[in-house]
Each structure stands twice: as structure tokens, then as C-alpha cells.
N, C-alpha and C positions, 0 to 999 in steps of 0.2 A: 628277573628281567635279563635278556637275553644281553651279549656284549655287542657293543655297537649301538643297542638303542638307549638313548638319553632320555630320559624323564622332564620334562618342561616344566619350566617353574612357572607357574601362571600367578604368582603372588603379585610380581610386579605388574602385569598386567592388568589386574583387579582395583589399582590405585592409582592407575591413568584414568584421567575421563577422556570419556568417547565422543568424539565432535561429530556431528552425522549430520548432512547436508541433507535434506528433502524436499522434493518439489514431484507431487502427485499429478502428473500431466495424463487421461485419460480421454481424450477428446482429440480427434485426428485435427490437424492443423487445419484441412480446410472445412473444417467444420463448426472453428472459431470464430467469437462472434467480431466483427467490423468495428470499430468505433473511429467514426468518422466526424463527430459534432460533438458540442457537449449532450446535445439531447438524446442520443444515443447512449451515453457514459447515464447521466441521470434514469433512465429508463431501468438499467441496468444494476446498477449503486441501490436506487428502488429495494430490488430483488432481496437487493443483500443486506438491505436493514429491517432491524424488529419494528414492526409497526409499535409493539407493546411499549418499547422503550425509547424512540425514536423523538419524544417529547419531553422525555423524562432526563435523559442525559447524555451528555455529547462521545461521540466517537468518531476516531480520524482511521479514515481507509486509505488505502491506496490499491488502484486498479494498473498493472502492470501490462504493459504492451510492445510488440515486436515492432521493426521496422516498417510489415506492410498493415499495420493497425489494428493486427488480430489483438484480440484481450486476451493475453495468457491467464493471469487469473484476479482473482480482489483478493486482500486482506485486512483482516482487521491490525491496525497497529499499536491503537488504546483504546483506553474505556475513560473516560473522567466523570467529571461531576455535572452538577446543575449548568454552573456558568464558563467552563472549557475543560480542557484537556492535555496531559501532555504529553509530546509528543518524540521521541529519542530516535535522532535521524539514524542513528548507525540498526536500527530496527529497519524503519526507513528502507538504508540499499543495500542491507544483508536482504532482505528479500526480493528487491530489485534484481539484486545480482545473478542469487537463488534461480529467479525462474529466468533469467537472460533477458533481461527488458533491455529497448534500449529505450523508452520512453515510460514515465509515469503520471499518473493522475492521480493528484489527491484531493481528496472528500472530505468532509466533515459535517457535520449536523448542526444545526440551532434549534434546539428544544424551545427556544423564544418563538420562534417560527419567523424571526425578522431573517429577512436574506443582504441584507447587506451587510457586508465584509466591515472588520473590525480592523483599527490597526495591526492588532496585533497577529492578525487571518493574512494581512498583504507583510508583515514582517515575517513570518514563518514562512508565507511562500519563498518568499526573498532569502531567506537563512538558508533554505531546500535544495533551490536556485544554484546560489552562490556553490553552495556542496556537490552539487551534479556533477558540476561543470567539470571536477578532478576523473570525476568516474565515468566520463563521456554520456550520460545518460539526460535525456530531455526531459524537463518538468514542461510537459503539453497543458496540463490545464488545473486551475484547485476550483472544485465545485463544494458550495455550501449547499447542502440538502435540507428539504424541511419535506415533511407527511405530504405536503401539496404543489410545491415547484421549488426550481434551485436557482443559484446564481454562479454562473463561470464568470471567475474571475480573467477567464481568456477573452469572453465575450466584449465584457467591459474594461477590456484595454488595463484592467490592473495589474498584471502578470510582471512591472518591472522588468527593466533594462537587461 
């Protein structure tokens, strides 16, 4: 080795973990889709669930969206069981954050195929809610999904204070 050049110790290196932020944006901004209603979001959310499993067992999404209501992207946030799911906000607005939303809508399913909201559907909005409000981010609407029609809990006035 020549003088002057140092040899890198990459040991320490090797024993840091690497935190790596990703958010796959492939689709020109004006070519993102609107979501202007819940019917829109539901149409969409549709898209993004397995019909296979959609009866079988619940999963909470969240459809991320910009100021002028483009859908930046969905995500899935969990998987659960027969009768719910749970659901870990900091998952939540690490994604939020992620793709720059300043509004979210979250989803989730009833494999029951009943659409009305559970206490515990308008408490978790409300927990959501309450957590936004630090991160400037809008909870616009929580849609329960089912194979055949959904219920916004924006529509019907549950969305809390």
C-alpha cells in the first residue's frame, strides 16, 4: 500500500444497521388517481384486496393522499385473524410520512360482511385521529370493506370531534 492511502476499516460499519427509507413513486403526478368521495376510495381499496381472503380475514390499509387528492399509494398495515386486527400507528405515519401525505384513509375489512362499525372501528378511528393531529396529517375518512359494498365512517357522521 502506497503512503498516504489509508485502508478503511469497514468492520464498524458491517454492525450498524442501515435504516433505508423507500417509497416507489412510478406514475407521473398527473396521472394519479382523484379520490374525491368515499366511492372512489372503495372502488379502489376493491383493487387492492384478495378476493381469496377478503372473507376469511381482516386487514387494515391505508390509502395515502396529497393535498390535491391524488392517491399517492395503499398499504397494507396488518394482517389478523377471523374477528380483527391489530393495528400499530407508528406503522401507521411511518408510511404517511414515507410517501408525504398530508391526508389518510384507512380501510379495513369484515370478513362477517356486516358493515357497521364496531366500537372498537370508531375508537381506533378516534386513537388515529387524536395522533394525526401532532403530525399535521388528515384522517379524511375509515372505510370498512366487504366483497360487496362498504361503509364510510365519513359518510355517516362517525369520524368524531
Amino acid at each position: 500500500m502506497s503512503e498516504g492511502v489509508k485502508k478503511m476499516d469497514t468492520t464498524k460499519q458491517e454492525t450498524i444497521p442501515l435504516v433505508e427509507l423507500v417509497y416507489r413513486h412510478k406514475i407521473k403526478t398527473d396521472q394519479l388517481p382523484k379520490i374525491q368521495k368515499s366511492s372512489d376510495a372503495y372502488k379502489i381499496l376493491r383493487q387492492h384486496w384478495n378476493n381469496d381472503t377478503i372473507n376469511l380475514k381482516e386487514e387494515f390499509k391505508i390509502m395515502v393522499i396529497d393535498r390535491n387528492a391524488d392517491l399517492l399509494g395503499v398499504s397494507t398495515i396488518a394482517s389478523g385473524g377471523i374477528n380483527g386486527v391489530v393495528v400499530d400507528l407508528r406503522l401507521v405515519f411511518a408510511t404517511a410520512i414515507l410517501a408525504k401525505a398530508s391526508g389518510i384513509i384507512l380501510a379495513h375489512n369484515h370478513p362477517s360482511g356486516n358493515l357497521k362499525p364496531s366500537k372498537s372501528d370508531i375508537d381506533l378511528t378516534q386513537k388515529i385521529k387524536d395522533a394525526s393531529a401532532f403530525l399535521d396529517i388528515e384522517i379524511l375518512d375509515h372505510i370498512i370493506v366487504t366483497d360487496t359494498n362498504y361503509c364510510s365512517l365519513s359518510d355517516e357522521f362517525l369520524m368524531g370531534g
